[in-house]
CHARMM internal coordinates of N, CA and C (Angstrom, degrees):
IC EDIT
DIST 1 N 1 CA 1.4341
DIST 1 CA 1 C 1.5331
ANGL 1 N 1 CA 1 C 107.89
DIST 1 C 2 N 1.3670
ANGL 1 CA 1 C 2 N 111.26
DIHE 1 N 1 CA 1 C 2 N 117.30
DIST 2 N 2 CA 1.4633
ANGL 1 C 2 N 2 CA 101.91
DIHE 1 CA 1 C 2 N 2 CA 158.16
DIST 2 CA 2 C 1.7612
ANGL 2 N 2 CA 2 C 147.48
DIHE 1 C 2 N 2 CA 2 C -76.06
DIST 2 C 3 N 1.3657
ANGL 2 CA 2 C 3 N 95.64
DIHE 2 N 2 CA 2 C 3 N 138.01
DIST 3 N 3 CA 1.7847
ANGL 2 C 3 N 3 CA 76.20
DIHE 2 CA 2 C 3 N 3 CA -173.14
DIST 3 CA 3 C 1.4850
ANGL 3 N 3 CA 3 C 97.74
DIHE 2 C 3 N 3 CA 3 C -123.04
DIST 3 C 4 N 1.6191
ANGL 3 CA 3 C 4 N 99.83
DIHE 3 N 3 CA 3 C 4 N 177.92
DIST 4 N 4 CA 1.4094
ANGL 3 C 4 N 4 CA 111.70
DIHE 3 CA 3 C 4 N 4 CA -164.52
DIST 4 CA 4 C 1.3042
ANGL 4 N 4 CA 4 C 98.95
DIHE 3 C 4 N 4 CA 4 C -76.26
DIST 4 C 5 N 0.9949
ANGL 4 CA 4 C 5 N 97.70
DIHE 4 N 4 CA 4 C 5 N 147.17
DIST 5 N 5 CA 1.7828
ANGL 4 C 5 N 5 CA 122.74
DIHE 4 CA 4 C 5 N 5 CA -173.98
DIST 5 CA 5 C 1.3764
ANGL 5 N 5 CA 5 C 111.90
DIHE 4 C 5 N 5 CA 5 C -129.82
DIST 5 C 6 N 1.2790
ANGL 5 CA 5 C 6 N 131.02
DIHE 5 N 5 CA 5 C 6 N 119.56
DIST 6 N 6 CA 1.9342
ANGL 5 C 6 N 6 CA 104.22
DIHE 5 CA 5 C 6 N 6 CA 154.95
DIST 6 CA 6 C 1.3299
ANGL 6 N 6 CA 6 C 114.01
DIHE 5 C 6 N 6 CA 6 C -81.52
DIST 6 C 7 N 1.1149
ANGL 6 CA 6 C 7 N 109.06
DIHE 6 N 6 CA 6 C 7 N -22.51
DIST 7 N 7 CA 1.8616
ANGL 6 C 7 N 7 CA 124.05
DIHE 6 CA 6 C 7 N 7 CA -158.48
DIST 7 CA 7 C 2.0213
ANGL 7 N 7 CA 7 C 108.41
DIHE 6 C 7 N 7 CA 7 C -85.21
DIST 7 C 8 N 1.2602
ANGL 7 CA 7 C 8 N 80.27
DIHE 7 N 7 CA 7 C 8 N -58.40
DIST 8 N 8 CA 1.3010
ANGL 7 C 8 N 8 CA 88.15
DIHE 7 CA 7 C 8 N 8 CA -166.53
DIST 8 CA 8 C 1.8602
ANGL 8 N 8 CA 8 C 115.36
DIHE 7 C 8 N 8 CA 8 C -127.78
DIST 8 C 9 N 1.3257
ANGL 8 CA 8 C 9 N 116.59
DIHE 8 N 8 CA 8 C 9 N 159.38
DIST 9 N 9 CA 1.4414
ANGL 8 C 9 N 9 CA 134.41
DIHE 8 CA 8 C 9 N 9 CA 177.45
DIST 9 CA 9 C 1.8986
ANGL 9 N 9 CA 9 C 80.70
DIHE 8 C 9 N 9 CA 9 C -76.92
DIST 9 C 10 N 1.6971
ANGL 9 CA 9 C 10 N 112.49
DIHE 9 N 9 CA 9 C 10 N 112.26
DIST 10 N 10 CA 1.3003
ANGL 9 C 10 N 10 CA 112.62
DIHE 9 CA 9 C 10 N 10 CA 173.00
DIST 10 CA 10 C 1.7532
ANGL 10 N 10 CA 10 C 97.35
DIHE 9 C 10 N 10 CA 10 C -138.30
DIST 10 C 11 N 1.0569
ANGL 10 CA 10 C 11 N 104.42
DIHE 10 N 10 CA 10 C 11 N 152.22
DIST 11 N 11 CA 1.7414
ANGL 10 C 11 N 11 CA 129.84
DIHE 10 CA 10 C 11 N 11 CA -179.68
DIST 11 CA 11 C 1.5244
ANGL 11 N 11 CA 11 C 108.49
DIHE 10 C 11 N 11 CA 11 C -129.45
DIST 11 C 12 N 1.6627
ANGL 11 CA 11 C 12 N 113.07
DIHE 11 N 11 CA 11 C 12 N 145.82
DIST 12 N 12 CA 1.8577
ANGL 11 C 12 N 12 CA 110.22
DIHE 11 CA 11 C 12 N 12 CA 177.32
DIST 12 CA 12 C 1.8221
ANGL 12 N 12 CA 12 C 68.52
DIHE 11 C 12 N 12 CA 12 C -106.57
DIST 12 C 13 N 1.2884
ANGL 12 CA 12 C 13 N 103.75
DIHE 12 N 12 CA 12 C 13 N 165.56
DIST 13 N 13 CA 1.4274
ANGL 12 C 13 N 13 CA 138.45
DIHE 12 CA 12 C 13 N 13 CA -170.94
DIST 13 CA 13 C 1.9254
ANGL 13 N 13 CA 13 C 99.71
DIHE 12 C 13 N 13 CA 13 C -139.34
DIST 13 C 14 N 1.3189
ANGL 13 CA 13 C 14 N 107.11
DIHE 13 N 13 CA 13 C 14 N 120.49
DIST 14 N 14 CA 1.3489
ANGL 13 C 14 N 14 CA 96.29
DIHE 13 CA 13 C 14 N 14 CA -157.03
DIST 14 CA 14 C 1.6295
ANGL 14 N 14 CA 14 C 85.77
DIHE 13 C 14 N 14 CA 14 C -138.57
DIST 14 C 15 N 1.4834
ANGL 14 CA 14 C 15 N 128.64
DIHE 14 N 14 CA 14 C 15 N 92.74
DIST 15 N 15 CA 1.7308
ANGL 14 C 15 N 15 CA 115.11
DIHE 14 CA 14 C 15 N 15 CA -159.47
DIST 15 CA 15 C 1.6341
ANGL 15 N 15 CA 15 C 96.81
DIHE 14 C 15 N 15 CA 15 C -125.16
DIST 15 C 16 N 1.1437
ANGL 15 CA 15 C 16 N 119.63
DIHE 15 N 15 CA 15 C 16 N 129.23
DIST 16 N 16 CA 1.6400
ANGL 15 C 16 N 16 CA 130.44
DIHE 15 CA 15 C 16 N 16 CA 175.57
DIST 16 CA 16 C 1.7288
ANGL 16 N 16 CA 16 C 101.94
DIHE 15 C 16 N 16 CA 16 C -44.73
DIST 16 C 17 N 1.7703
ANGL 16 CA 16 C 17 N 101.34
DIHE 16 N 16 CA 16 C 17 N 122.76
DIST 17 N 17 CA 1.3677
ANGL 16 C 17 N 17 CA 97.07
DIHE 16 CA 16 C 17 N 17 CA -173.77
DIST 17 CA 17 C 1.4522
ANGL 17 N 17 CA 17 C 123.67
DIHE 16 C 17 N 17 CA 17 C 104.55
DIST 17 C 18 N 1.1141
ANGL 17 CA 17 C 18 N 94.02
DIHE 17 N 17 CA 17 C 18 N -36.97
DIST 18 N 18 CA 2.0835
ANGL 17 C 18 N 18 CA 95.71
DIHE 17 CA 17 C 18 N 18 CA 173.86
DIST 18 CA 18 C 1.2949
ANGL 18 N 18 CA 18 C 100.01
DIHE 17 C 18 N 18 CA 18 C -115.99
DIST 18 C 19 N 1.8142
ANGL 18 CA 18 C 19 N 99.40
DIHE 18 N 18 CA 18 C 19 N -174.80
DIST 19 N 19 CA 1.5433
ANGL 18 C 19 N 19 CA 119.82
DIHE 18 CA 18 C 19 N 19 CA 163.81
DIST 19 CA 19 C 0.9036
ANGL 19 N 19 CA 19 C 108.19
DIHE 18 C 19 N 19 CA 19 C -68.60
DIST 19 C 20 N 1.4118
ANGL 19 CA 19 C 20 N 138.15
DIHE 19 N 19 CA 19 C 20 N 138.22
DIST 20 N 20 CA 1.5232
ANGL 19 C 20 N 20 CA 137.80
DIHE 19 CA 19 C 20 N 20 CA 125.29
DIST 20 CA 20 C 1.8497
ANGL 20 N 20 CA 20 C 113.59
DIHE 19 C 20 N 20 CA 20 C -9.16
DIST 20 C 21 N 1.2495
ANGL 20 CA 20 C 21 N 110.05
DIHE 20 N 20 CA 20 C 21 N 135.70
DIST 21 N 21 CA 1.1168
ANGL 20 C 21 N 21 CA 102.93
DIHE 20 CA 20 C 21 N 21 CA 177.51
DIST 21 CA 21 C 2.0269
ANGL 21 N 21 CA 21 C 110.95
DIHE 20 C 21 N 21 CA 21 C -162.42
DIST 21 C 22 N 1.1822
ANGL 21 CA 21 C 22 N 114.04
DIHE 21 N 21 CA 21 C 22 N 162.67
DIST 22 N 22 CA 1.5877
ANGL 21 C 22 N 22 CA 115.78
DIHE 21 CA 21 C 22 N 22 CA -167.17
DIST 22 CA 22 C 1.4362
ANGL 22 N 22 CA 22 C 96.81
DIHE 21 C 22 N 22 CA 22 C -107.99
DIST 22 C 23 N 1.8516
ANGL 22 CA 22 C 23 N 102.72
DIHE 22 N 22 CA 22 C 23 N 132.30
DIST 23 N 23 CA 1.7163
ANGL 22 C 23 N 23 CA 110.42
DIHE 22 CA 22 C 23 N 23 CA 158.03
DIST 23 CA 23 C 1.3334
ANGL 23 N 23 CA 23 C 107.29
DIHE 22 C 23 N 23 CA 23 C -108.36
DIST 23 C 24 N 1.6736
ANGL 23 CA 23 C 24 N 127.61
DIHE 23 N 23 CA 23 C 24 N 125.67
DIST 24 N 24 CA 1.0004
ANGL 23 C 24 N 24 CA 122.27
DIHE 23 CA 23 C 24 N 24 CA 174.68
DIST 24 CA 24 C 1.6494
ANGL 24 N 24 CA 24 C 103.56
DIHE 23 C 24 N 24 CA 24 C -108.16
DIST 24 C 25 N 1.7305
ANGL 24 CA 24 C 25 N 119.06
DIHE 24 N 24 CA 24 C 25 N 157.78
DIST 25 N 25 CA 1.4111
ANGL 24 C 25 N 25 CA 94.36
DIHE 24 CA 24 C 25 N 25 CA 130.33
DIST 25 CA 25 C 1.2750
ANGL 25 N 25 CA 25 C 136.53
DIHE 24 C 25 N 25 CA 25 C -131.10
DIST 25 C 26 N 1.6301
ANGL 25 CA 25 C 26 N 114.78
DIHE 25 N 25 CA 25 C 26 N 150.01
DIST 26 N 26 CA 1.6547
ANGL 25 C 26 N 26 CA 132.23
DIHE 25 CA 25 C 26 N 26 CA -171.87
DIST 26 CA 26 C 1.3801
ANGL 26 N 26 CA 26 C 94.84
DIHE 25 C 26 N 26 CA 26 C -61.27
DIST 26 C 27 N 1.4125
ANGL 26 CA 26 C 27 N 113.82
DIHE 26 N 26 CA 26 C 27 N 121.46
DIST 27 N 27 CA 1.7098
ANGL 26 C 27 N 27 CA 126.55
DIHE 26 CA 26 C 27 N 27 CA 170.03
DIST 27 CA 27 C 1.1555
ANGL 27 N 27 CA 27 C 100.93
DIHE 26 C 27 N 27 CA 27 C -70.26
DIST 27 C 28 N 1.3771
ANGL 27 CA 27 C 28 N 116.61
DIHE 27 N 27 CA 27 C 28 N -73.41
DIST 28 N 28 CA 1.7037
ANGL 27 C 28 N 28 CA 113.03
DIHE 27 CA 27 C 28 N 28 CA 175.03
DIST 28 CA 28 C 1.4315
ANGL 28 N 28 CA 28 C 128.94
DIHE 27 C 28 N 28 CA 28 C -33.89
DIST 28 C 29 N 1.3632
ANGL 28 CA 28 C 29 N 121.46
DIHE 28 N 28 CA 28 C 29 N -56.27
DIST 29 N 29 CA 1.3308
ANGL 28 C 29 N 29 CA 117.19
DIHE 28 CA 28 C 29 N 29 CA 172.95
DIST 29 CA 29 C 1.2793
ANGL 29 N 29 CA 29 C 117.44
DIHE 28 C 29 N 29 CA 29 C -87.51
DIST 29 C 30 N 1.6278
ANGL 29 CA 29 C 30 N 100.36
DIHE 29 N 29 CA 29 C 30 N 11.37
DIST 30 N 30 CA 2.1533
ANGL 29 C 30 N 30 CA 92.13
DIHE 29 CA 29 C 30 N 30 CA 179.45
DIST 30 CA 30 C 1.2990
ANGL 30 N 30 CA 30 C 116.78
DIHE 29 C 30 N 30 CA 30 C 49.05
DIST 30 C 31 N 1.1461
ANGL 30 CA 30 C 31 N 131.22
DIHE 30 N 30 CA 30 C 31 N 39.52
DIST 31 N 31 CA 1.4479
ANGL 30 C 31 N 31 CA 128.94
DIHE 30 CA 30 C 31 N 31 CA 170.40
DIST 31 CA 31 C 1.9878
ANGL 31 N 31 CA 31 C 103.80
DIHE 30 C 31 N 31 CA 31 C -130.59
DIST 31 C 32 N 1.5882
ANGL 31 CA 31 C 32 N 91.18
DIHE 31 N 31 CA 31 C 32 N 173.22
DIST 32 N 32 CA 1.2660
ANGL 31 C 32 N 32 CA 95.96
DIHE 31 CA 31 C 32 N 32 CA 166.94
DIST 32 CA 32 C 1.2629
ANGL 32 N 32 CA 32 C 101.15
DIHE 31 C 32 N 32 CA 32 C -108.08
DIST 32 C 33 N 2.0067
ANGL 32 CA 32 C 33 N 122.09
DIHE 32 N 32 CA 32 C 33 N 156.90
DIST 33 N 33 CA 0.9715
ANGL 32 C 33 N 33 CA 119.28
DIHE 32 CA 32 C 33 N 33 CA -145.56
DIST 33 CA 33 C 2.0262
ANGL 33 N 33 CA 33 C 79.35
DIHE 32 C 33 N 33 CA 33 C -131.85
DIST 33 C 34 N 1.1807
ANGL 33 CA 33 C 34 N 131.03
DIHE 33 N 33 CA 33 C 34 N 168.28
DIST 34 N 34 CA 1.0648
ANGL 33 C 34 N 34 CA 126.87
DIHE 33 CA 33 C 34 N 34 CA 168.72
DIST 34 CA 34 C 2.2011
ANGL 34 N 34 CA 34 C 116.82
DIHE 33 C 34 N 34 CA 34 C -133.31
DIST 34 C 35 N 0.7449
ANGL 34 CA 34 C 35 N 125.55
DIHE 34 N 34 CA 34 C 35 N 152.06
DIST 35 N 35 CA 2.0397
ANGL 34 C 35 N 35 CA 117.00
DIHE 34 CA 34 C 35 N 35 CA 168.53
DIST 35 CA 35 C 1.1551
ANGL 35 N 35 CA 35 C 91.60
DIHE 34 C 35 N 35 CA 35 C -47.24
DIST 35 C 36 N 1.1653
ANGL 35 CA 35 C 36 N 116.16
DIHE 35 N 35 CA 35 C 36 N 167.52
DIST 36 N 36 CA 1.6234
ANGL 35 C 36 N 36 CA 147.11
DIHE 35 CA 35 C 36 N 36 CA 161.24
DIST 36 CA 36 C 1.5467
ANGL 36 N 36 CA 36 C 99.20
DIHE 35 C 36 N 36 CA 36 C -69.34
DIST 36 C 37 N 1.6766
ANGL 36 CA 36 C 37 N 113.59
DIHE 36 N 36 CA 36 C 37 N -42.67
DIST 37 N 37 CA 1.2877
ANGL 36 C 37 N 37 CA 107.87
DIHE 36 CA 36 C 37 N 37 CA -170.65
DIST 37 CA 37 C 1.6371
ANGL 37 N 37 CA 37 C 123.82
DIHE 36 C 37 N 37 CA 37 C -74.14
DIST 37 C 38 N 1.2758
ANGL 37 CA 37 C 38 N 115.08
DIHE 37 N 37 CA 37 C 38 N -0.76
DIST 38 N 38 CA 1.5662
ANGL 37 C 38 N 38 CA 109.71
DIHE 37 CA 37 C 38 N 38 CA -156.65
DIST 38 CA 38 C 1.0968
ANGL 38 N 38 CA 38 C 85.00
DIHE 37 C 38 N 38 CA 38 C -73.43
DIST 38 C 39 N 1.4153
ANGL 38 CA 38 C 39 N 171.39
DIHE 38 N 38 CA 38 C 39 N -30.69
DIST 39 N 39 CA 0.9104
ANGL 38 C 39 N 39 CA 154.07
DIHE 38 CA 38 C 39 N 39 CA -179.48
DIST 39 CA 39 C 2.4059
ANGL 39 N 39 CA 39 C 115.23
DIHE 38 C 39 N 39 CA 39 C 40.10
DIST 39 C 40 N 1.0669
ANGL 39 CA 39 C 40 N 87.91
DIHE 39 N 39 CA 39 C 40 N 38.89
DIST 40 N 40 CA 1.5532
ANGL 39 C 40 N 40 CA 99.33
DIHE 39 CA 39 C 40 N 40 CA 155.13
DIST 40 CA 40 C 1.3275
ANGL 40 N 40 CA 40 C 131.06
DIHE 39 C 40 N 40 CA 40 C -139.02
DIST 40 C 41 N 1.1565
ANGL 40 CA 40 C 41 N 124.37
DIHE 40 N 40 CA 40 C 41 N 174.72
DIST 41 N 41 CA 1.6903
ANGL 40 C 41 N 41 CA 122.90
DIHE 40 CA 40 C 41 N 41 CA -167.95
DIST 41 CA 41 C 1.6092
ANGL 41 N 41 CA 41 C 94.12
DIHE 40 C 41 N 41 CA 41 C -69.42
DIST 41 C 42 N 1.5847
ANGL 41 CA 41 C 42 N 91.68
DIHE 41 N 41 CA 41 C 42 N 154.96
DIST 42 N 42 CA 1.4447
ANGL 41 C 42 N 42 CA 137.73
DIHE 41 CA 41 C 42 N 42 CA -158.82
DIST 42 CA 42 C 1.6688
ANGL 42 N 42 CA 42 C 83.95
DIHE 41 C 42 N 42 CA 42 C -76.90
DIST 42 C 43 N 1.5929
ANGL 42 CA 42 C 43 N 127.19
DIHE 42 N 42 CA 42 C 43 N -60.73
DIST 43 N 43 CA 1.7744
ANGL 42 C 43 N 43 CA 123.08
DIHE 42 CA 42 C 43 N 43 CA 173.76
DIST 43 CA 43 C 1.8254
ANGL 43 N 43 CA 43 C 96.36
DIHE 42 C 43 N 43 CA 43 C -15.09
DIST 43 C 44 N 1.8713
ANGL 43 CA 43 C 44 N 84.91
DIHE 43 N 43 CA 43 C 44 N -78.69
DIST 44 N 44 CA 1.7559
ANGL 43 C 44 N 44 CA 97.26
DIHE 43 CA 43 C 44 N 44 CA -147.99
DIST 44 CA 44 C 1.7078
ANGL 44 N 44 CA 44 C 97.89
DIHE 43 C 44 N 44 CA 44 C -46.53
DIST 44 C 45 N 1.5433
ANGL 44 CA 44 C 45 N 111.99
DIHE 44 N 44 CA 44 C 45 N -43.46
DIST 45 N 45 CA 1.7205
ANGL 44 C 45 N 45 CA 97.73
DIHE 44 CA 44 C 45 N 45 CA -165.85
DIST 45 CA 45 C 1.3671
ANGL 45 N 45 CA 45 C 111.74
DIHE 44 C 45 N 45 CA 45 C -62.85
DIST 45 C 46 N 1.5040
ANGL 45 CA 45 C 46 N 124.91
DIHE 45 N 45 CA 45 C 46 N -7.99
DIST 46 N 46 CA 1.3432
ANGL 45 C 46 N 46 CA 106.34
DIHE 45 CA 45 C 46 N 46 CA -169.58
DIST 46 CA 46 C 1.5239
ANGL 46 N 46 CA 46 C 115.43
DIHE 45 C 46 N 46 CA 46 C -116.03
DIST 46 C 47 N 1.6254
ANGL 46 CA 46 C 47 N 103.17
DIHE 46 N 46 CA 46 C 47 N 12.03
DIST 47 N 47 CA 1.7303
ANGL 46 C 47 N 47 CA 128.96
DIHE 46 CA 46 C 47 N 47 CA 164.20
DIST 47 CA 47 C 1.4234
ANGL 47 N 47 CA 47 C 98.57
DIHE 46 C 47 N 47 CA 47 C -90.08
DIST 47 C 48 N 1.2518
ANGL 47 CA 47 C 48 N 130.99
DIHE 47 N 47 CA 47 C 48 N -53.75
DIST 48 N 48 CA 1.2997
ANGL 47 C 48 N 48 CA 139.29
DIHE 47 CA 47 C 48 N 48 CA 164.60
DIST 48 CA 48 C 1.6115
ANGL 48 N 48 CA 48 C 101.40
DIHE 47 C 48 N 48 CA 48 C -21.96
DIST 48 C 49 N 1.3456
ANGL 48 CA 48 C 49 N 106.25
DIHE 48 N 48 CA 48 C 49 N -89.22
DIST 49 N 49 CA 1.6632
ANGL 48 C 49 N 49 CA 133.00
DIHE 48 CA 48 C 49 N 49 CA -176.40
DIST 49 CA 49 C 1.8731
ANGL 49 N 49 CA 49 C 96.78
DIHE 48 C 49 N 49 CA 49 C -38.82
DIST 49 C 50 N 1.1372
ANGL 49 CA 49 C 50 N 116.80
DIHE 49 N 49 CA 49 C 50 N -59.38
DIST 50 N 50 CA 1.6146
ANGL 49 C 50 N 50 CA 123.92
DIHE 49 CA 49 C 50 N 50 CA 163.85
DIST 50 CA 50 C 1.3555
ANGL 50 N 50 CA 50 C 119.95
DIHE 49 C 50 N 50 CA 50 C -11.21
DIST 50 C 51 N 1.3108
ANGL 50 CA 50 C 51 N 99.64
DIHE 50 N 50 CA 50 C 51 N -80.69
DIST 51 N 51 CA 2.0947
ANGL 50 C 51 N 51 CA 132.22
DIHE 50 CA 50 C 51 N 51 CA 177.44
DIST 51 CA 51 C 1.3673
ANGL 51 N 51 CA 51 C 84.67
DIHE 50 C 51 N 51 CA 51 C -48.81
DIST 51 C 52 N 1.6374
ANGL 51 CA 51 C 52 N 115.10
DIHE 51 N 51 CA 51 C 52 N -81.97
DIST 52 N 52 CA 1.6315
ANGL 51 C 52 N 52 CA 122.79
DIHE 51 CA 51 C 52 N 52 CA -148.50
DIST 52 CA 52 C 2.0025
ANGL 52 N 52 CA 52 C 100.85
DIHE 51 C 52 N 52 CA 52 C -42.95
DIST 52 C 53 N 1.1062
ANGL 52 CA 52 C 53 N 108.95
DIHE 52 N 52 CA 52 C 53 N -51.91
DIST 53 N 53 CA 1.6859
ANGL 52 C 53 N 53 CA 120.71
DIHE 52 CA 52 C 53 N 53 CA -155.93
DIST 53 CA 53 C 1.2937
ANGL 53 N 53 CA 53 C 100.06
DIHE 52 C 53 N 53 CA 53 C -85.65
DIST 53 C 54 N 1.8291
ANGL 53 CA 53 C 54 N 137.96
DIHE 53 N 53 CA 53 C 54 N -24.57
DIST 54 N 54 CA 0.9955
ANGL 53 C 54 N 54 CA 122.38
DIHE 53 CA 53 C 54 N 54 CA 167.32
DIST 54 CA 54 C 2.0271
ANGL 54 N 54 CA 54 C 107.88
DIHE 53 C 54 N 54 CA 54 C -136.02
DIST 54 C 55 N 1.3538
ANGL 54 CA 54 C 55 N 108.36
DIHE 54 N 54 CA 54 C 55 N 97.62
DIST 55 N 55 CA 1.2468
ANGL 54 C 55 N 55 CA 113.56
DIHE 54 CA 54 C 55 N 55 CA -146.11
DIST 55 CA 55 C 1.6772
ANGL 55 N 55 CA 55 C 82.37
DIHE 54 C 55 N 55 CA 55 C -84.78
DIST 55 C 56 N 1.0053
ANGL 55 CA 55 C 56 N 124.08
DIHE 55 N 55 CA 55 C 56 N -71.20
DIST 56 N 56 CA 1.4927
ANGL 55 C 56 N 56 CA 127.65
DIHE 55 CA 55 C 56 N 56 CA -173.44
DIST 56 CA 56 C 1.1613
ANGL 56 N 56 CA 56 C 128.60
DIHE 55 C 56 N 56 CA 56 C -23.26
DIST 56 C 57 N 1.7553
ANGL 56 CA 56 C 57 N 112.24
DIHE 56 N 56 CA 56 C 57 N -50.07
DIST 57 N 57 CA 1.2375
ANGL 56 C 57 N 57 CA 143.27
DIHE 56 CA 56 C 57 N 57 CA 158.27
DIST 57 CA 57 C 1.5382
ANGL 57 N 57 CA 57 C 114.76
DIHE 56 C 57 N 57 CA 57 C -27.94
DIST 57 C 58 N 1.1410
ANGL 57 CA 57 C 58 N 104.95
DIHE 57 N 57 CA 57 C 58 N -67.31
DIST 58 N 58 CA 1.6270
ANGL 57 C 58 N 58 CA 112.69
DIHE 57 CA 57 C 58 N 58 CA 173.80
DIST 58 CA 58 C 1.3967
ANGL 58 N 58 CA 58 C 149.60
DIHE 57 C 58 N 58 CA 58 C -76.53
DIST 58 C 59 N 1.9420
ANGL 58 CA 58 C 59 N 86.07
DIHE 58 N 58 CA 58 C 59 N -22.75
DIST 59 N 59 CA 1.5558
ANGL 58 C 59 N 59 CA 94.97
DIHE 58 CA 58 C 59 N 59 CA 158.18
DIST 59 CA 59 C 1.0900
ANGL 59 N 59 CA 59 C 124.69
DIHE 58 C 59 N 59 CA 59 C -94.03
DIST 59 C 60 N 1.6051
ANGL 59 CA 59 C 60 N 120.59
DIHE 59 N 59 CA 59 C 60 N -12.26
DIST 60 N 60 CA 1.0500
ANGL 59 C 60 N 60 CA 160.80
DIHE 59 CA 59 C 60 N 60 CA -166.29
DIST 60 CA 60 C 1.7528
ANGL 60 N 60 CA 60 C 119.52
DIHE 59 C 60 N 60 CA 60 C 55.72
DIST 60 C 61 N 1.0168
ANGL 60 CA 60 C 61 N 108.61
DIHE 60 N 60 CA 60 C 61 N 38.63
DIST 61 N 61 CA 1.5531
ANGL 60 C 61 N 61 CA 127.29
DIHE 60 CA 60 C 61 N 61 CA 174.92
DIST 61 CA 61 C 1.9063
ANGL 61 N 61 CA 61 C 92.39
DIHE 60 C 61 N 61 CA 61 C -69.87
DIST 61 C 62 N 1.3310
ANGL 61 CA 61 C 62 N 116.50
DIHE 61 N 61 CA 61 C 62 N 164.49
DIST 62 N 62 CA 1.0205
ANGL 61 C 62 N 62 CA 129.86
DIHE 61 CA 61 C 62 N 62 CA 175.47
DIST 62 CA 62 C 1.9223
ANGL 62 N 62 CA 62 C 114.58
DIHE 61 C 62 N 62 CA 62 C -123.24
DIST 62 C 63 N 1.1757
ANGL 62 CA 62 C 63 N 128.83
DIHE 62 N 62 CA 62 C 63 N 145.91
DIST 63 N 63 CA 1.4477
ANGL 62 C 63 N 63 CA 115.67
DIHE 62 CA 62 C 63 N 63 CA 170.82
DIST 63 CA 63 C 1.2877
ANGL 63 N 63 CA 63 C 114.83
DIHE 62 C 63 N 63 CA 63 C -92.29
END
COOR INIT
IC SEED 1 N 1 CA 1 C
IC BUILD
């Protein structure tokens, strides 16, 4: 889900089994940034980050 941001491109990550947790990404450092809390493997956050940053791609809908 996206939420309003001024700062940053940010998403809540909400997965059966864990905390809730926020993917942002840092413009300046060009990275994606993750909570302290997600507390799951580095794989899932960066399949996560995958879906979120290229949504079309994966469902394969087109714009």
């Amino acid at each position: 889900m996206k939420i309003q941001d001024d700062f940053h491109e940010t998403y809540a990550v909400i997965l059966e089994g864990y905390h809730s947790f926020c993917v942002w990404m840092d413009e300046k450092a060009e990275k994606w940034k993750t909570s302290k809390s997600a507390g799951i493997e580095e794989e899932a956050i960066d399949q996560i980050i995958g879906i979120l940053h290229n949504p079309a791609e994966k469902t394969g809908k087109t714009a």
